[in-house]
C-alpha positions as CSV (number, residue, x, y, z in Angstrom):
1,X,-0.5,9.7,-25.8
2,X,-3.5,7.5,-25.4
3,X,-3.9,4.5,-22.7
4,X,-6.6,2.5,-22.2
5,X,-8.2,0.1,-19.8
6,X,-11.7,-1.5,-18.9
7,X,-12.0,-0.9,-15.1
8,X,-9.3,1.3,-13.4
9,X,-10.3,2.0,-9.4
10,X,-8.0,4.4,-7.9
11,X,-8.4,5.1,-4.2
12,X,-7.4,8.7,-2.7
13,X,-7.6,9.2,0.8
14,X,-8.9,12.4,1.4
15,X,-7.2,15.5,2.5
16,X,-3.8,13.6,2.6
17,X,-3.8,12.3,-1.4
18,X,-2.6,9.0,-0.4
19,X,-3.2,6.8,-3.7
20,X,-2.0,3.4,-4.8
21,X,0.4,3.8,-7.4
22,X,0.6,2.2,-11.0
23,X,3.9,0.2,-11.6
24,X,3.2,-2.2,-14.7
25,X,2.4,1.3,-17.2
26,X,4.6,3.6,-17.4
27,X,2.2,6.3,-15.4
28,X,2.0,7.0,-10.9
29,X,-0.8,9.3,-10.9
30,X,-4.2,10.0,-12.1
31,X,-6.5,12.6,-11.8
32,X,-10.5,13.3,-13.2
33,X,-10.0,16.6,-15.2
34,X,-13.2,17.7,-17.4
35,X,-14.9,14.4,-17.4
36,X,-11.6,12.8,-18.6
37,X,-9.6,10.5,-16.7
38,X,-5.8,11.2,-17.2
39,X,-2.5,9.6,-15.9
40,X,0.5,11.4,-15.7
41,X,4.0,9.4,-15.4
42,X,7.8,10.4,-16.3
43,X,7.2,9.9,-20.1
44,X,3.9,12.8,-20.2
45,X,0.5,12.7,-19.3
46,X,-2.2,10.1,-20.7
47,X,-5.9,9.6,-21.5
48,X,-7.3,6.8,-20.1
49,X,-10.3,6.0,-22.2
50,X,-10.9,2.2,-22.9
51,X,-10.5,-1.9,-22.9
52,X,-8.0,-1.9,-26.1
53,X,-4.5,-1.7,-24.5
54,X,-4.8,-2.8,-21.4
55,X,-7.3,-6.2,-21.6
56,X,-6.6,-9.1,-19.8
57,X,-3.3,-7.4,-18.4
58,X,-2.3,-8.0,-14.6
59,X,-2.1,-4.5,-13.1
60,X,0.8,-4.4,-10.4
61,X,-0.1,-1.8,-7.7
62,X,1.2,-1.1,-3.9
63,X,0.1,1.4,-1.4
64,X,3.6,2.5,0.8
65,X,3.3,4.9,3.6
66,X,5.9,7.0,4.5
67,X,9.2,5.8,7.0
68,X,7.4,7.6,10.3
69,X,8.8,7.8,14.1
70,X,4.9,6.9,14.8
71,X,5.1,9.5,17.3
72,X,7.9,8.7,19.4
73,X,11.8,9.1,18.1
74,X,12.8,6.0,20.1
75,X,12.9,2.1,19.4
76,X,9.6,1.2,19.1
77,X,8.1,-2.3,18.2
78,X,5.0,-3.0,16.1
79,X,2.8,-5.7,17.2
80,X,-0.5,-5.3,14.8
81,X,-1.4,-3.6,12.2
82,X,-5.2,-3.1,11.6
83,X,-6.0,-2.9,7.9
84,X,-9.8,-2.0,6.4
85,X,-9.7,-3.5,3.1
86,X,-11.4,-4.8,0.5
87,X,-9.7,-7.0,-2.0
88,X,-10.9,-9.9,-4.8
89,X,-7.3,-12.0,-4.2
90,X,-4.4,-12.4,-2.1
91,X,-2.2,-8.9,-1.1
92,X,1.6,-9.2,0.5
93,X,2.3,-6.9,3.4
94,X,6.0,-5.7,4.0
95,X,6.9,-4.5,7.5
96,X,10.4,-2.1,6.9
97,X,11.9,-0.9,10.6
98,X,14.9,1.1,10.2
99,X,15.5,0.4,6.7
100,X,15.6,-2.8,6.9
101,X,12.6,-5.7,6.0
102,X,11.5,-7.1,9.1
103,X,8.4,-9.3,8.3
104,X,6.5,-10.2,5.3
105,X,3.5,-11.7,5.2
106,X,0.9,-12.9,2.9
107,X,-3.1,-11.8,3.6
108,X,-5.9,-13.8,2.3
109,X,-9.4,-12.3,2.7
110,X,-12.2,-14.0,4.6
111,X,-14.8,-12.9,2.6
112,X,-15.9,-10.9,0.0
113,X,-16.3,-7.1,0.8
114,X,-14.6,-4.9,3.2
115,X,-13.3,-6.4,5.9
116,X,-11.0,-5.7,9.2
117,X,-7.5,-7.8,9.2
118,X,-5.7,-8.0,12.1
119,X,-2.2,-8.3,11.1
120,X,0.3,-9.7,13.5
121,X,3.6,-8.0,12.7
122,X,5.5,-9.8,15.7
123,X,7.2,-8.9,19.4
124,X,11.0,-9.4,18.2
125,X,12.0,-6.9,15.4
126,X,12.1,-3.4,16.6
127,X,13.7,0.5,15.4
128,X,12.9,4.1,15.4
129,X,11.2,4.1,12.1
130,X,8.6,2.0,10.1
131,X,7.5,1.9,6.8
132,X,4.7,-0.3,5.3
133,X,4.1,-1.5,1.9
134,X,0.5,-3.5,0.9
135,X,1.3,-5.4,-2.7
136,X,-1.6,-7.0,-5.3
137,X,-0.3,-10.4,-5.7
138,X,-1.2,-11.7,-9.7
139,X,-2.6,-8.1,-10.2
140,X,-5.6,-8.5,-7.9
141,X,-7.9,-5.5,-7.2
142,X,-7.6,-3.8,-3.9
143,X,-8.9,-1.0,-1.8
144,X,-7.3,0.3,1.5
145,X,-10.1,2.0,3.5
146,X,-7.7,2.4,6.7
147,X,-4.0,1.5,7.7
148,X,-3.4,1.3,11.3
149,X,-0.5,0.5,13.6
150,X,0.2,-0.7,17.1
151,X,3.2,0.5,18.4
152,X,4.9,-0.5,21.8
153,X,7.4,2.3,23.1
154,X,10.5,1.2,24.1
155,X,12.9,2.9,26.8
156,X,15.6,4.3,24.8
157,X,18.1,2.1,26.1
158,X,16.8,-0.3,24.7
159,X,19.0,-1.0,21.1
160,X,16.8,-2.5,17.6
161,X,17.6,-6.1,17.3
162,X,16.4,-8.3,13.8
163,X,15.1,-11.2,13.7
């Protein structure tokens, strides 16, 4: 099978392979083997070679991290989140505590370049686990250079409440 596309950035994070994934073609991972880019997906692998297929498409990507106890198996609240990104459009950010949504927001850039964006994720919605998910909006390119979070321990009397 044969895929192609004009500019295709995928971002690894060293060491851990975090990578966003690809959700609009029917692959979720890439790698650089021989001088070849391929992408594998649940149909078989593909070569990713050129501009025919793929021009003018909107590419729909995401970046989700793990649901994680941050450290601490307790209620815990999230009040920032410090994101180094560089982005050429808008990106949604999804804020999941306990398995449940707890704030979405929408995240314009400044500037072009990489940039620091202090994200406010809020003092009222709180639980043991969080999970974060960064979406292109229109299929805008993005790059996460570093996700970081705030937490604020609760005591462990204290029960998760939604807002």
């Amino acid at each position: 099978m044969i895929a192609t596309l004009t500019n295709l950035d995928v971002n690894v994070e060293g060491g851990r392979g975090i990578a966003t994934t690809q959700v609009t073609y029917p692959f979720n991972s890439f790698c650089r083997f021989g001088g070849s880019l391929l992408a594998a997906g649940p149909n078989g692998l593909y070569l990713v070679r050129g501009a025919a297929d793929f021009a003018g498409a909107q590419i729909d990507a995401f970046l989700e991290t793990f649901s994680s106890e941050l450290g601490y198996d307790g209620n815990k609240r999230l009040r920032f989140l410090y994101m180094l990104v560089e982005t050429q459009g808008t990106l949604k950010v999804i804020c999941t505590a306990d398995n449940v949504v707890s704030r979405t927001l929408t995240i314009e850039p400044d500037s072009t370049g990489q940039q620091v964006i202090k994200i406010p994720v809020g003092s009222k919605a709180n639980g043991a686990s969080w999970k974060i998910r960064v979406e292109n909006v229109d299929g805008c390119w993005f790059a996460i250079k570093s996700l970081s979070a705030l937490p604020i321990y609760l005591s462990r009397g204290r029960k998760a409440r939604r807002v």
